[in-house]
Structure formats: C-alpha cells, structure tokens
C-alpha positions as CSV (number, residue, x, y, z in Angstrom):
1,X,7.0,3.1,-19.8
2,X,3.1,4.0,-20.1
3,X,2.9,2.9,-23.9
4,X,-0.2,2.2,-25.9
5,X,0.1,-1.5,-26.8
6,X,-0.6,-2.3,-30.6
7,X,1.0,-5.1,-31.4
8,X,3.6,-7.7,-30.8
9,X,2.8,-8.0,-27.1
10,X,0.6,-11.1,-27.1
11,X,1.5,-14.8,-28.0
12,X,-2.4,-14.6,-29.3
13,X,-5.8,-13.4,-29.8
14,X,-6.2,-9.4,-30.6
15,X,-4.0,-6.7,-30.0
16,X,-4.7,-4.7,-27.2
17,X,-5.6,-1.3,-27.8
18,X,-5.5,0.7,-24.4
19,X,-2.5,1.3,-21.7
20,X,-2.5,-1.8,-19.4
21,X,-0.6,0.6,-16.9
22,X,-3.2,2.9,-16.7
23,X,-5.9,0.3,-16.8
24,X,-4.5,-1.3,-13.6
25,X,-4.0,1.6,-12.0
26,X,-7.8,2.2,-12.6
27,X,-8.8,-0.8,-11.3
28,X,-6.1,-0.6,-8.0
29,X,-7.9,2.7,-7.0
30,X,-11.4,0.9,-7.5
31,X,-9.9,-2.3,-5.5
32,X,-8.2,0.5,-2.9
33,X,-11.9,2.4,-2.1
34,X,-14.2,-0.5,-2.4
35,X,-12.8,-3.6,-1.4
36,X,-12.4,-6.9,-3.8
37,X,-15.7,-8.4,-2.8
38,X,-17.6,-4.8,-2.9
39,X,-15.8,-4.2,-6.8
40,X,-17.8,-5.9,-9.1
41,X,-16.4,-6.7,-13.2
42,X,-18.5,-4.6,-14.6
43,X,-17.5,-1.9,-12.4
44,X,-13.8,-2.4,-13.4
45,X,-14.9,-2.6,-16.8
46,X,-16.5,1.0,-17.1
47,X,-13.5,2.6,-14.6
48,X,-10.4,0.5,-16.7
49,X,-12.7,1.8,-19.8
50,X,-12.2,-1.3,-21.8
51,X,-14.3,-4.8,-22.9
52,X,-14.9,-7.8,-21.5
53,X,-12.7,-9.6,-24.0
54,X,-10.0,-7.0,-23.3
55,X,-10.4,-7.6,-19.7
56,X,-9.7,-11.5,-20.0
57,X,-6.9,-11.3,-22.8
58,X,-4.7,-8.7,-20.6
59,X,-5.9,-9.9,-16.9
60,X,-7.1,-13.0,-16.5
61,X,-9.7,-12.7,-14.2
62,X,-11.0,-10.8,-11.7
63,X,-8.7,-12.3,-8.9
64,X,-5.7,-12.5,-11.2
65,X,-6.2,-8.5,-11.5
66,X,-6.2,-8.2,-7.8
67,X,-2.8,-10.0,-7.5
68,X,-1.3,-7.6,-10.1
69,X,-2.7,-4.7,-8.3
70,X,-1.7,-5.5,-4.8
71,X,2.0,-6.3,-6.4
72,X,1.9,-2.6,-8.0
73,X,0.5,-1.2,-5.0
74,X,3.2,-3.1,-2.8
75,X,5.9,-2.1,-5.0
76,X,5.1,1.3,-5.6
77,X,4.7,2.4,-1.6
78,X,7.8,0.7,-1.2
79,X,9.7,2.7,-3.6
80,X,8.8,5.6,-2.0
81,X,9.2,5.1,1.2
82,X,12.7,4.3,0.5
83,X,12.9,7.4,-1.5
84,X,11.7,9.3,1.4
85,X,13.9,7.8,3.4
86,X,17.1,7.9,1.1
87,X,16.1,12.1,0.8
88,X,15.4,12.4,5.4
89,X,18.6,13.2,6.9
90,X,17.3,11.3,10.5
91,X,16.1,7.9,10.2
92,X,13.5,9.1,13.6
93,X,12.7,11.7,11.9
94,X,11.2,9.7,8.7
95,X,9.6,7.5,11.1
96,X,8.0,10.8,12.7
97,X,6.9,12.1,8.8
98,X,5.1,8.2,8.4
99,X,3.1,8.4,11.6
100,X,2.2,11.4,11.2
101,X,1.1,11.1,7.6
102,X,-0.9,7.9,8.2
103,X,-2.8,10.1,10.9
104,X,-3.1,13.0,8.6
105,X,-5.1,10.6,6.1
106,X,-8.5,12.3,7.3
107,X,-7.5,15.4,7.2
108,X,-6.1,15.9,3.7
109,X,-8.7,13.3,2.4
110,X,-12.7,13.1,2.2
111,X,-12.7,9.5,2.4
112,X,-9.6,8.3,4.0
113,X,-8.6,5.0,1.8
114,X,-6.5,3.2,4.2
115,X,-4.1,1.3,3.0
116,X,-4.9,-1.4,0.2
117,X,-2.1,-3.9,2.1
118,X,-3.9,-4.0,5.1
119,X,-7.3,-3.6,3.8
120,X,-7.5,-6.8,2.3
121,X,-5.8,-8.5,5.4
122,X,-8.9,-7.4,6.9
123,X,-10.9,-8.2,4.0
124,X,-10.0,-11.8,3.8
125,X,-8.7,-12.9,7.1
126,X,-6.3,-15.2,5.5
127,X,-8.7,-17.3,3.8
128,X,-7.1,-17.0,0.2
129,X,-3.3,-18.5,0.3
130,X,-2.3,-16.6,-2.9
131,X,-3.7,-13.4,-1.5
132,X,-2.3,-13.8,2.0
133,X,0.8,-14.6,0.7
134,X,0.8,-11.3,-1.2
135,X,-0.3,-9.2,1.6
136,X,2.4,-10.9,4.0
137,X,5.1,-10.0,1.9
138,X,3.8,-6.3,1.2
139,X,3.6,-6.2,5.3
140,X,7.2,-7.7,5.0
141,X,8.9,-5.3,3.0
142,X,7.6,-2.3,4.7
143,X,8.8,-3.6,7.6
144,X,12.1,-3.8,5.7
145,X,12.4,-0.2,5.4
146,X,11.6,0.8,8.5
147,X,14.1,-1.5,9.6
148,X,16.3,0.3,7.7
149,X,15.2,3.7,9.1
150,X,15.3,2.2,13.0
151,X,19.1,0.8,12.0
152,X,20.4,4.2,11.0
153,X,18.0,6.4,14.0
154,X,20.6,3.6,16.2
155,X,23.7,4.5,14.8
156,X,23.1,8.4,15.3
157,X,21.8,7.5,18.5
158,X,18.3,8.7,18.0
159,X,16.9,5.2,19.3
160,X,18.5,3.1,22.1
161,X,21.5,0.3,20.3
162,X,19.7,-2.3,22.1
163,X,16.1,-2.4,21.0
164,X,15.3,-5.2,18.3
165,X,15.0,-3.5,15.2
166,X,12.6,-6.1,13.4
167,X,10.4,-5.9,16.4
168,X,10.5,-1.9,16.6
169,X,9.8,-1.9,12.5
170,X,6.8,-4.9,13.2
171,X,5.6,-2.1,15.7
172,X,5.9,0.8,13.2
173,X,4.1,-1.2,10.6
174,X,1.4,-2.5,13.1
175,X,1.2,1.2,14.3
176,X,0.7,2.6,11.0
177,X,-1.8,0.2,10.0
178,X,-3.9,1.3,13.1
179,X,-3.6,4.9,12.5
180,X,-5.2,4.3,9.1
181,X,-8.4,2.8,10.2
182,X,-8.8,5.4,12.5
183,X,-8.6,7.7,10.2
184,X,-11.3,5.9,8.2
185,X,-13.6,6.3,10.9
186,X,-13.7,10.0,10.6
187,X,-11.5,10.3,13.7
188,X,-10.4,14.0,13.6
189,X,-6.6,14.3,12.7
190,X,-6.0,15.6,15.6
191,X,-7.0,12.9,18.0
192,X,-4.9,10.7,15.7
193,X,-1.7,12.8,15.8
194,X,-1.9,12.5,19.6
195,X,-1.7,8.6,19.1
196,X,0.9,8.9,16.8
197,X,3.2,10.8,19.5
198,X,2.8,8.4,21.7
199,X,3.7,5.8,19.2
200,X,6.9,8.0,19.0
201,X,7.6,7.3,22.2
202,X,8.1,4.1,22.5
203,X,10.6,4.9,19.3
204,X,13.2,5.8,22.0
C-alpha cells in the first residue's frame, strides 16, 4: 500500500517524509527513458522530488536504486502478463495481443520506451554481475509465462504437441524484445505488425 512513511520504518537516522513507492516509480520511468548511465542523481533527485539525504537513507545509492527498480519493473510486467493471460481464453491468441502490442509501441507512443529489461541488457552487455543477474531472471520469468501461454495454445491444439515450449517462449521473448527496438527507431507500426505476423507463424 502507497502510504506516506512517518515513522517507525527505519532502524535509524530521520523519518522519511515522502512515498518511497511513488519515488521509485519516479525514478524507474527516468531509468526506463534515459538509460542508467544517461540518468544522472540529481536528475532523480528533482523527478523522485526529494533530498540527497533522503535519497541515501531510503536507496542506497544510485545503483542500489536501479536494482530496486528493475525488480519492480520485472515484477510488475510479470503480473500482468499473467493477468492477461489468466483473462485470454486462447493461449495463441495472447501471444498474438503481445506481438502485436510490442509493435504497436510507436504508434500509441511519441517516444517508444522499449522495454527497461532488455534496455539495460543492451546498456551493459553483461559487464555488471548484480545487474545481469537481474536482467536474466526478468528475461527468465517472461519466458515463464509464455511458456505457460505456448503449454495451453498445445493442449487446444493451437500449436503443434511437439514443438519445445521453452524454446518457442525463448523465441517469443527474443521476438518481442526485437519488435521493441524497432519501434524505437520510428519504424512505422505498420511495418512492425508485418514482422510480428510472421513471428506468428512460426507459432504453429
């Protein structure tokens, strides 16, 4: 629950007087547009609308807020997905909605943000442990529910029995990531759709 903190919620030092929630979600949309090298403290400062010292008592550091928000970001697209999934009636037919909403992206926004996952993949090209750890099990768990989506498209017989599931929701997630940075090149949504049917296909 989004609560003003007060009191009580630190072994030491001052209260803190501003939502954390809201402050990291601040800071995840700065992270999300900008990159982690690009977003500088005082930047997060003036978007999370709090001090320095308010900064370091509730965060850390700059990193140690990164790591929070890639978590948050992780396990809020996962909850939806499986949300979205749990309210599709065909498991090919969600996969069809996440294509086709990843190329949709420049359409429906001015600056299509990718997503924060696989941005910083690109970003740091493995060279932080901590984050690629992070980043591998965000890839990991949407793989996981589009597993689930490929498991139950098999059952109804939407995609062939004997196609490896893992490697089809690998694909999906590969796919997805791709269709993203397309649409961050101002690729019209169009063009994108038309590689996101054939992505479809190979869903078979």
């Amino acid at each position: 629950m989004n609560q003003l903190v007060h009191n009580g919620c630190m072994s030491h030092g001052r209260p803190l007087e501003f939502d954390p929630q809201l402050a990291l979600q601040k800071a995840m949309e700065l992270f999300w547009c900008h990159g982690y090298e690009a977003t500088s403290l005082q930047a997060l400062l003036t978007a999370m609308d709090i001090s320095k010292s308010s900064f370091y008592q509730a965060f850390g550091s700059k990193h140690e807020l990164f790591e929070r928000c890639l978590k948050a970001f992780r396990e809020r697209q996962v909850e939806r997905m499986n949300a979205a999934l749990a309210q599709t009636s065909s498991g090919k037919e969600f996969l069809r909605n996440m294509l086709l909403a990843a190329a949709r992206d420049s359409a429906t926004t001015e600056f299509p943000k990718g997503c924060l996952i696989m941005n910083t993949a690109t970003e740091f090209s493995g060279r932080d442990v901590v984050v690629a750890d992070l980043v591998g099990e965000g890839a990991r768990q949407f793989a996981g529910v589009f597993r689930t989506a490929i498991e139950r498209a098999q059952a109804d017989g939407e995609i062939a029995a004997d196609r490896d599931a893992e490697v089809l929701a690998r694909y999906v997630v590969s796919t997805i990531s791709g269709l993203k940075t397309m649409a961050k090149t101002g690729l019209p949504a169009a063009a994108i759709e038309d590689v996101a049917e054939v992505a479809l296909t190979v869903l078979a």
